[in-house]
Structures are given as C-alpha cells and as structure tokens.
VEXMAR-583448 format. One line per 8 residues: their letters; for each residue x, y, z of C-alpha. Coordinates in steps of 0.25 Angstrom, whole numbers, always signed. Each point is the difference from the previous one (the first is absolute). Layout:
<atoms>
a = X Y Z | ...
</atoms>
This chain:
<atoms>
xxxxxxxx = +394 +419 +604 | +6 +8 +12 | +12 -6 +10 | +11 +8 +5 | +11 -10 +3 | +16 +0 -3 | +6 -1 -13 | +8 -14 -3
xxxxxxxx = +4 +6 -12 | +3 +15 -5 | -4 -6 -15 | -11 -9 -4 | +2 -4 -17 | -13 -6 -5 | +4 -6 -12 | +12 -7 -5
xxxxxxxx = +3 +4 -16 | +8 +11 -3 | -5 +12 +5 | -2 -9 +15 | +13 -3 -1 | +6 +13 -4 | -7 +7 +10 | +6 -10 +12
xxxxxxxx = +12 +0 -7 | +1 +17 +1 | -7 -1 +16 | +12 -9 +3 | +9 +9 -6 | -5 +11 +9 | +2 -8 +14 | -14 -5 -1
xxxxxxxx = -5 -14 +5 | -8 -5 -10 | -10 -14 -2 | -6 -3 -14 | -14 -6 +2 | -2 -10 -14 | -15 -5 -2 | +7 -10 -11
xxxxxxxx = +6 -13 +4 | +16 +0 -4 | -4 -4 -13 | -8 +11 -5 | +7 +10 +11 | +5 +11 -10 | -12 +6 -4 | -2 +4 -16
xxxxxxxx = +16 +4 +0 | +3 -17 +0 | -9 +0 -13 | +8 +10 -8 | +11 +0 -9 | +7 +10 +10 | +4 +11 -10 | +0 +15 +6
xxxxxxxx = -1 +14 -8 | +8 +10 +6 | +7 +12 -6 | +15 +1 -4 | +10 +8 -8 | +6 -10 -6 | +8 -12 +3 | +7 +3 +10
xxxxxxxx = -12 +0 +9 | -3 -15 -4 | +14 -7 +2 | +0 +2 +16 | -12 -6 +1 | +2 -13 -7 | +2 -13 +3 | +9 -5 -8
xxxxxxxx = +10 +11 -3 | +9 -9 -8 | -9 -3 -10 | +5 -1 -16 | -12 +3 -5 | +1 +15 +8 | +11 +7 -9 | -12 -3 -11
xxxxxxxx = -12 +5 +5 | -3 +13 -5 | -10 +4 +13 | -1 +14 -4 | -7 +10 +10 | -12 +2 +6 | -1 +14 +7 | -10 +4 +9
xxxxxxxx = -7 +9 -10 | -2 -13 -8 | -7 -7 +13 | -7 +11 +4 | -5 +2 -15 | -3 -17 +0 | -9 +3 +12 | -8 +12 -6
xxxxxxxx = -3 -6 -13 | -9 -9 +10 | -8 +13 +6 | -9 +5 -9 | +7 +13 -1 | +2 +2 +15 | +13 +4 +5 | +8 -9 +8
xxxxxxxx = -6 -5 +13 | +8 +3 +13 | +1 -14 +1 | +5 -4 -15 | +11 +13 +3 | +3 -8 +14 | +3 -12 -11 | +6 +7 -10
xxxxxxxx = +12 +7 +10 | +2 -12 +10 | +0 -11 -10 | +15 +0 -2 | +5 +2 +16 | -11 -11 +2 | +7 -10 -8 | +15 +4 +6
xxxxxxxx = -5 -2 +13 | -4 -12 -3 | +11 -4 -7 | +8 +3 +11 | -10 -9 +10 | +6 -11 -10 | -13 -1 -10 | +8 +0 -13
xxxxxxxx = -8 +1 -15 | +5 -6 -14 | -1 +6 -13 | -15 -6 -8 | +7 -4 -10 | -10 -10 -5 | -12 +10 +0 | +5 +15 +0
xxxxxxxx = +10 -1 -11 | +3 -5 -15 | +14 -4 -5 | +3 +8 -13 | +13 -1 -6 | +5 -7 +13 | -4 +9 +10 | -12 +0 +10
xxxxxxxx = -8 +11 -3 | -9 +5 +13 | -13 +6 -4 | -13 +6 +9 | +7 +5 +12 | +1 -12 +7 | +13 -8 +3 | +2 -7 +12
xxxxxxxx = -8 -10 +9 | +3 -6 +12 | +9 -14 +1 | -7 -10 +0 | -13 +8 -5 | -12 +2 +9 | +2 -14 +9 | +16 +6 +2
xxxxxxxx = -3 +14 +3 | -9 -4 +12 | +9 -11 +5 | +12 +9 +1 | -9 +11 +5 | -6 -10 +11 | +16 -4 +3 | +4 +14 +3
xxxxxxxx = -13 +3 +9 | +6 -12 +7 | +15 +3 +1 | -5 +15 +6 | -8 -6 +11 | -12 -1 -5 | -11 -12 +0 | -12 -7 -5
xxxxxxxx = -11 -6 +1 | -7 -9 -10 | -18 -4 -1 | -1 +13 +10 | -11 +6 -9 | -4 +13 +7 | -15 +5 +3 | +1 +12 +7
xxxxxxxx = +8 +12 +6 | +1 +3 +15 | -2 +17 +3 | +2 +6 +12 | -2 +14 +4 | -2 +0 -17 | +13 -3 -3 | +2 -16 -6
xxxxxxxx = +9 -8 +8 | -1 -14 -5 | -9 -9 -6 | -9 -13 +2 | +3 -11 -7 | -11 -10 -7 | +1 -9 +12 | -2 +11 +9
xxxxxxxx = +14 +2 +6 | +4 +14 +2 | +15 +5 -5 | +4 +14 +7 | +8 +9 -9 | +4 +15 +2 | -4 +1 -16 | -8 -8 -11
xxxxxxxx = +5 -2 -14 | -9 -5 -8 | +4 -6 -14 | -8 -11 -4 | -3 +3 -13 | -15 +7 -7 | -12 -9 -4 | +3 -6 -12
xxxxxxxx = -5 -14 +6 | -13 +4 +5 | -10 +0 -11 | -10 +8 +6 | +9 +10 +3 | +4 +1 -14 | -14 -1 -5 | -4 +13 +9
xxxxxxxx = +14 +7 -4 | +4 -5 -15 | -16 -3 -6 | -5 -14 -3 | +10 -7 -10 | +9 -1 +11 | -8 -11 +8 | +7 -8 -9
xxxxxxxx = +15 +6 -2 | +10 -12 +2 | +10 +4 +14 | +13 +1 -5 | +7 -1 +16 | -4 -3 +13 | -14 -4 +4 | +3 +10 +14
xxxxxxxx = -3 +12 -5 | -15 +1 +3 | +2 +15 +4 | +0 -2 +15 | +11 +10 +3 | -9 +11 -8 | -11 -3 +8 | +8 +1 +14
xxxxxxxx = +5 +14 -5 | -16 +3 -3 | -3 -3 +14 | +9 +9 +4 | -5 +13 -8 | +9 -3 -11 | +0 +8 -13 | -3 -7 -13
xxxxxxxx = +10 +4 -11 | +3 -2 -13 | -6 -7 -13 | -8 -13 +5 | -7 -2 -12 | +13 -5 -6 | +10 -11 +2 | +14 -6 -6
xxxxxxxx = -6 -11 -10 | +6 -11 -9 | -2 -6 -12 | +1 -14 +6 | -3 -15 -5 | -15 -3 +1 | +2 -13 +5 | +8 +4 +12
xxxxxxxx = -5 -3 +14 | -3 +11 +9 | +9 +6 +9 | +11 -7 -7 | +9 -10 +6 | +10 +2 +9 | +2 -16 +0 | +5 +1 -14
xxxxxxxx = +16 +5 -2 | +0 +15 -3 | +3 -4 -15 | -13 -7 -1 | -9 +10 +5 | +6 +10 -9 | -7 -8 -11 | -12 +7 +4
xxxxxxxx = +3 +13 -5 | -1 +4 -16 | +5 +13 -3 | +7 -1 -13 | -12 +4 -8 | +7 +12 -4 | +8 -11 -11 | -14 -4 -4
xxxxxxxx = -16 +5 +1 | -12 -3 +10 | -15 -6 -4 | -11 +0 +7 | -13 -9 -1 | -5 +9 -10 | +12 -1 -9 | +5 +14 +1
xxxxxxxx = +13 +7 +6 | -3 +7 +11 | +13 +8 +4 | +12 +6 -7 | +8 -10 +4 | +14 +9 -5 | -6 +10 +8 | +14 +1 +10
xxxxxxxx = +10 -10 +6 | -7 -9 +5 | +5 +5 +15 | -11 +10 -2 | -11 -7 -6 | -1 -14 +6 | -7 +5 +15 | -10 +8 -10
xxxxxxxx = -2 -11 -11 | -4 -10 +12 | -12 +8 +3 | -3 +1 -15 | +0 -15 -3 | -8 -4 +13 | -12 +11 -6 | -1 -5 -12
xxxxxxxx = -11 -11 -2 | +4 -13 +6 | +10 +7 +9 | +12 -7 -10 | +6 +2 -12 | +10 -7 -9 | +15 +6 -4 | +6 -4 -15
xxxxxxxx = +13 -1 -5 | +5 -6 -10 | +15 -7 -1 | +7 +13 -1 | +0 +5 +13 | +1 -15 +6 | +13 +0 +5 | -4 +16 +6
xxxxxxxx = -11 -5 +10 | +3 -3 +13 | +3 -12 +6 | -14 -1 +6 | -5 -1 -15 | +9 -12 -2 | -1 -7 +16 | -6 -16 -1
xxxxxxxx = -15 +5 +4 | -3 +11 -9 | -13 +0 -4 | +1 +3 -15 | -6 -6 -13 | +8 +1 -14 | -2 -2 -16 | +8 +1 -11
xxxxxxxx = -11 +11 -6 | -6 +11 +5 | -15 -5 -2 | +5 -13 +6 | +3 +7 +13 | -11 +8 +1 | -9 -12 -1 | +4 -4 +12
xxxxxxxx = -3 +12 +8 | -11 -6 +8 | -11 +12 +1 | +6 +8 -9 | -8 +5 -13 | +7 -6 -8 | -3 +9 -12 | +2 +14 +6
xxxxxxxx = +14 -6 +5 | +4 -3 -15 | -5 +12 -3 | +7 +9 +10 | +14 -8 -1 | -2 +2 -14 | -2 +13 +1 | +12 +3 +9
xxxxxxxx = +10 -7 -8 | -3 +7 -14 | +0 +13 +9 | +15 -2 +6 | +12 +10 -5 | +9 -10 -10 | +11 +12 -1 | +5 +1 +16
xxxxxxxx = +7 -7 +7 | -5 -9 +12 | +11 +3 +12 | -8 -6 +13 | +13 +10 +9 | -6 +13 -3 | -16 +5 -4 | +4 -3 -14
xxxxxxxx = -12 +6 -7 | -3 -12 -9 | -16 +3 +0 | -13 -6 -4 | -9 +11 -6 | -11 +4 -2 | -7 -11 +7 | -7 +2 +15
xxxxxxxx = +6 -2 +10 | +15 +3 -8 | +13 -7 +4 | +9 +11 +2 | +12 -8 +1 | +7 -15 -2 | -11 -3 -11 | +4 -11 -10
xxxxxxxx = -11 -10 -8 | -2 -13 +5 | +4 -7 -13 | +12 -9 +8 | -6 -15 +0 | -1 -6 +11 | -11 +10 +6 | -3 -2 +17
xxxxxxxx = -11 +8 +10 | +2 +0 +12 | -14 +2 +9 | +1 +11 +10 | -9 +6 +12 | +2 +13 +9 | +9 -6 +12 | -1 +12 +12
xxxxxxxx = +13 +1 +7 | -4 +13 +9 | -9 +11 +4 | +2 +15 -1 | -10 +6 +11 | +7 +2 +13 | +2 +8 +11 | +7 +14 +2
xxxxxxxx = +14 +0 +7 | +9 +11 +5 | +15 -1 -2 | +1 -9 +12 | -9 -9 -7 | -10 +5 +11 | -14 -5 -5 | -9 +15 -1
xxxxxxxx = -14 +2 +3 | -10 +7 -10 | +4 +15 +8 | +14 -3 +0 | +3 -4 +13 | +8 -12 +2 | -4 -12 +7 | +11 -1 +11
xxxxxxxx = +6 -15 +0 | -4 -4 -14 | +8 +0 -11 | -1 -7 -15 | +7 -4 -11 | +0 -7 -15 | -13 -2 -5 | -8 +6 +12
xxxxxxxx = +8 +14 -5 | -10 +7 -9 | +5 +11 -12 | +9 -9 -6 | -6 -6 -12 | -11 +8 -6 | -3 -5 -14 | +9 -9 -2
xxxxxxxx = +13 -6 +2 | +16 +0 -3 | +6 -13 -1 | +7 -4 +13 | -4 +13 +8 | -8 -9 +12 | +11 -6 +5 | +8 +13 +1
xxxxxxxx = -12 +7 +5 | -2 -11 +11 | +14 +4 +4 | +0 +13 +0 | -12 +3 +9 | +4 -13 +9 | +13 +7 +3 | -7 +11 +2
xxxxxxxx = -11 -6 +9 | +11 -8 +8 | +7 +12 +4 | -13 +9 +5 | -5 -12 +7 | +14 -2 +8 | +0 +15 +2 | -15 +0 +4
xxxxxxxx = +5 -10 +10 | +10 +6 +5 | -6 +12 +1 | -11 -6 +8 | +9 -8 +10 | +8 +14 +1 | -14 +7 +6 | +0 +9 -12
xx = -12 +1 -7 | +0 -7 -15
</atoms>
C-alpha cells in the first residue's frame, strides 16, 4: 500500500505485552512520540505476558545483583535464601544444551549479555520482581534453597508485570489504543511509515514496531510449521496471536529465521478451555498447568512411560515435555504420585477444580485411567517401582541422582516407588504457549531481509524475533527475551525516526 503523508507519531507499537511495552517504553525514553495499537479489548490487552507467572532468567554473580531489584527489600524471609549464582556461562551453557551441538546463536549471546542491564533498567522504570519462593526453591534446615537458575518474577506475576509496564508507558507520554487490530503497513518511497488498521483508518508513524506475538493461535499455521498433532494443541495465552505481524513483515521481503518447527509447550490439564481464561483470577488459571511430574511419572493410552521424567529441573524440560505428551496417542497422558510428594506439588495440583482421580491402591487408580491399557500400565508402574535406587536419597533442590534403571525410558533423578496410599493422576495434554520461527532483526531490532538489507521503518520484537529458542527452552527466558529485544526495538525505531525527520538516511 503506497501513500506518502506526515507522520503523527515517530513510533507505532503493535502489541501491548511485554516486549510492546518495553519497546514504547525505551522509544519514550529516547525523546520519541509513541502509540501502542492493541487488537484486544482492555481485558485481554496484554498479550501472552498477562498469562504468565512473570518469572524472568537473567544472569547474576550473586546476590548482590538481586536485592536492587526487589520489591520488597525488607523482607525476613531474605537473610534466609541461599539464591546462589547464575553467571552468564551458566545461561549461555542452559541455551546450548537446546541447540543440537550448535554454538550459541547471535541472538541467544544478545540474551545471554543483555539479560542482567534489561532487568536494571527496568527496575529502574519501577518494574520490581520478588523471590519464587514458592516454585524455585525448597526449605531445608530453615533455609530456601534456589535451584535451576531461576529466581525472580515480576510482582504481581504476568497480569503485574504488564500493568506496571502499561503505567510507566503512560507516565512517559505515551498512549493506547484498544480493539485497533492492524491489517496492513503503509510504504512510501519502500520505506514503512504507518499502518491500516482493520476498519481501514490509516495511523502515520516515522517507524513500526511490530510485537504482536507468533502463531501459536492459528491452527493452520501450526499445522503447516509444527506437523499434524498440533491442530489440536490446547492455546495456553491469547487467541491474538494468529501470526499477522509475520505476515506483514513477509510482505515486505522479510527474512524467515529461526526454528519454526518448534514451540514453547506445557503439560497442561486435558479439560482446560482453549486460550485459557483471562475472566478467571490469575490463581485459577494457573490450575491449568501440570508440571510436577518430575515428583512422580507419565502414562500414555498404551500404558507406558514415555519420557525421563528426572531428565533435568523441570525449568528445562516442561516446554519439551509438552510436545511429547500432545504426540503421543490421544494427545494426553496421565501423571502419578503417590502421598509422599503431596505436600511438593504445586498449588495448581491442589486448586478446587483439579481434574484428577484417586485410590488407596495402585490397581485401583489405574482402573480409572479412562483409555488407558490397563494391564501394560500395571505392568510398567510395576516395572518402575521395583527398578528405583532404595540406597539415595531423594533431595528435589539439586539433580539428586536417585534413578530408576535399567528400564526405558530411565528416570535420571527424583525417582521414588509409588507405594504411599492415597495414589492421584492427574490427566494432562500439550498446552502451546509460543512459537520459535520468526524474523531476522539487526541490533536496532530492524526487521532484515533474506540478502541482509534492512527494511527501513520496520522493526520487531519478542516472539516475531527469531534465533532465540532452538530446541528447547529455559524456564523464564520469554519474558526476558521479550525485554531485551523490545528495548532494543524501541530505541532503533526512535532513532529510525529521528533520523528520518533529520533528513538522514536510516
């Protein structure tokens, strides 16, 4: 679409989750003018961030990185948390472990070195984090011991992180507007100067930020790019995020980058509803997610294990483990504990609408595995129990060890019989939460085409960035990546701006 009018913004944000915001947030910290463009209504404005639990990985020396940052300084429970260290070797190393063999991405090494001054700056914004108490550490001999890299999330978790993000976009200037889904860019002279909005109205802008999200809630999209089983995968976030801002970009000459035949997935609850529920409080949408099966093991229809599920922490396992249950036949499983590691699992394990069956005997409960073979399932638990090591000791803060052997697939650690009456499984399917594929982005966030030219006017951010997520996926690294390269965005599209209403050639 060609026009040639003035700008009435320098910066147009699509999107309004983290990255969005981050990125209006950096261009109004440049001198920038800056209008965020929300497809959502108010109440589902946020994008996938509003459905998280809002904890970030970034790396830091020690504790002295982490106390700035916080909320709630004063804390008692702060003189004992043992928080360690998480250097960013050890980030850099959790990344790789995902690339089969390849060396760190320019993107990941982006992620890696800019994680830490990300989360200062936005500290200093007034976007504070508390300690994941709860979920990221164990209390042994009255300490709480931080395991997996992984220590803060946002207060107030995903819904906090992007209503203190939207209030300092507003206290800098900036504004918003709500059901203002957009359908096209507007080129001149093949540079991007705006967009059209669904209803057809036109937004000038000197540079376009686009950062609404992959295309995780288009099923043919995840058809064409993840294979077949995915038709059916349960949308953890957002239903907006139907890909539109790659499709704008492809129109442009956009390269494609990075590893769209995988995604972020979750084991999640096989009676969620799609897309979640952003009518439900945060606690109660949390319910959805079931990712303790590291205290326990996994059957599918056919009675048998299907991962390792000791493999790692389960920071590094759960967005691979989603995939795994929604392949196997069905697309569910179920997740067995026995009483031992009750009191362990997470409070979405214990919420009022659980969907779980229980027994006092093991035959019992697997009786009521509907679809289930019922015999192989014996079988196999049978199996697994008489193949746990009785001599070490179960300590769920560290990689402990305590296998089951010589069965396939092993459990490399946290492995204990299920011999604890009363037994529970809890019925699972593959929950995407977001896509890898994306585009390629310079370090302005300047969107690239496939001979490395940059497509003036056009920059990208969070989800649409490709390179980040390869194979796999550390805990907490999406919201920090949607961070870093929205702040990155912001400032090259302020500059672009700039630049352009200088005369100088971007």
């Amino acid at each position: 679409m060609m026009r040639d009018n003035s700008p009435a913004y320098d910066v147009v944000v699509v999107g309004s989750g983290n990255a969005a915001m981050c990125a209006a947030i950096a261009a109004l910290g440049a001198g920038a003018s800056v209008l965020v463009l929300e497809k959502a209504d108010p109440s589902l404005a946020g994008g996938n961030s509003r459905y998280t639990a809002g904890a970030m990985r970034f790396a830091y020396d020690d504790s002295s990185d982490l106390l700035p940052l916080l909320e709630d300084p004063d804390d008692a429970r702060l003189p004992l948390a043992d928080f360690g260290a998480y250097p960013r070797s050890d980030f850099a190393a959790d990344l790789r472990s995902f690339n089969h063999g390849q060396d760190l991405s320019v993107e990941q090494q982006v992620l890696v070195d800019e994680s830490l001054p990300t989360m200062q700056w936005l500290a200093q914004h007034g976007v504070r984090f508390e300690p994941i108490y709860g979920r990221q550490s164990f209390e042994q001999d009255g300490r709480f011991v931080f395991w997996g890299g992984l220590t803060l999330a946002a207060a107030g978790e995903g819904p906090g992180l992007v209503d203190r993000e939207l209030a300092v976009m507003h206290d800098l200037g900036g504004s918003i507007r709500y059901s203002s889904g957009v359908a096209d860019l507007i080129v001149s002279d093949g540079r991007v100067c705006g967009v059209v909005l669904e209803s057809g109205e036109e937004v000038h802008a000197s540079a376009v930020v686009l950062a609404c999200g992959g295309f995780e809630a288009n099923a043919d999209m995840r058809v064409e790019h993840l294979g077949q089983d995915w038709k059916v995968a349960k949308v953890r976030g957002t239903p907006h995020n139907t890909g539109i801002g790659l499709d704008l970009a492809y129109a442009q000459g956009a390269k494609r980058h990075g590893a769209y035949e995988n995604c972020h997935a979750t084991p999640m609850d096989l009676h969620m509803p799609d897309f979640a529920n952003l009518d439900l409080p945060h606690l109660e949408r949390k319910n959805y997610r079931k990712i303790c099966y590291f205290l326990g093991i996994m059957l599918n229809d056919r009675g048998e294990r299907f991962v390792d599920e000791g493999k790692d922490f389960r920071n590094y396992t759960y967005a691979q483990f989603g995939r795994a249950v929604l392949e196997q036949p069905g697309h569910r499983a179920w997740q067995l504990f026995d009483a031992k590691v009750s009191e362990l699992l997470y409070e979405e394990y214990r919420f009022h609408d659980a969907a779980f069956v229980e027994s006092e005997t093991l035959d019992g409960l697997i009786a009521q595995l509907d679809e289930v073979d019922q015999e192989q399932a014996c079988a196999t638990v049978a199996a697994f129990n008489a193949a746990v090591d009785q001599e070490t000791r179960f300590d769920p803060s560290i990689k402990d060890g305590k296998q089951a052997a010589g069965i396939q697939p092993p459990k490399s650690n946290w492995a204990q019989s299920l011999d604890t009456p009363p037994f529970r499984a809890f019925p699972v399917t593959g929950g995407i939460t977001f896509t890898y594929g994306g585009l390629q982005v310079d370090d302005r966030g300047s969107v690239l085409r496939d001979d490395g030219s940059l497509i003036e006017g056009l920059h990208a951010c969070g989800e649409l960035v490709g390179g980040v997520f390869i194979g796999g996926y550390p805990g907490g690294s999406g919201l920090t990546s949607g961070a870093v390269f929205g702040r990155r965005a912001g400032l090259g599209a302020a500059d672009s701006g700039s630049r352009r209403n200088r005369g100088a050639p971007a």
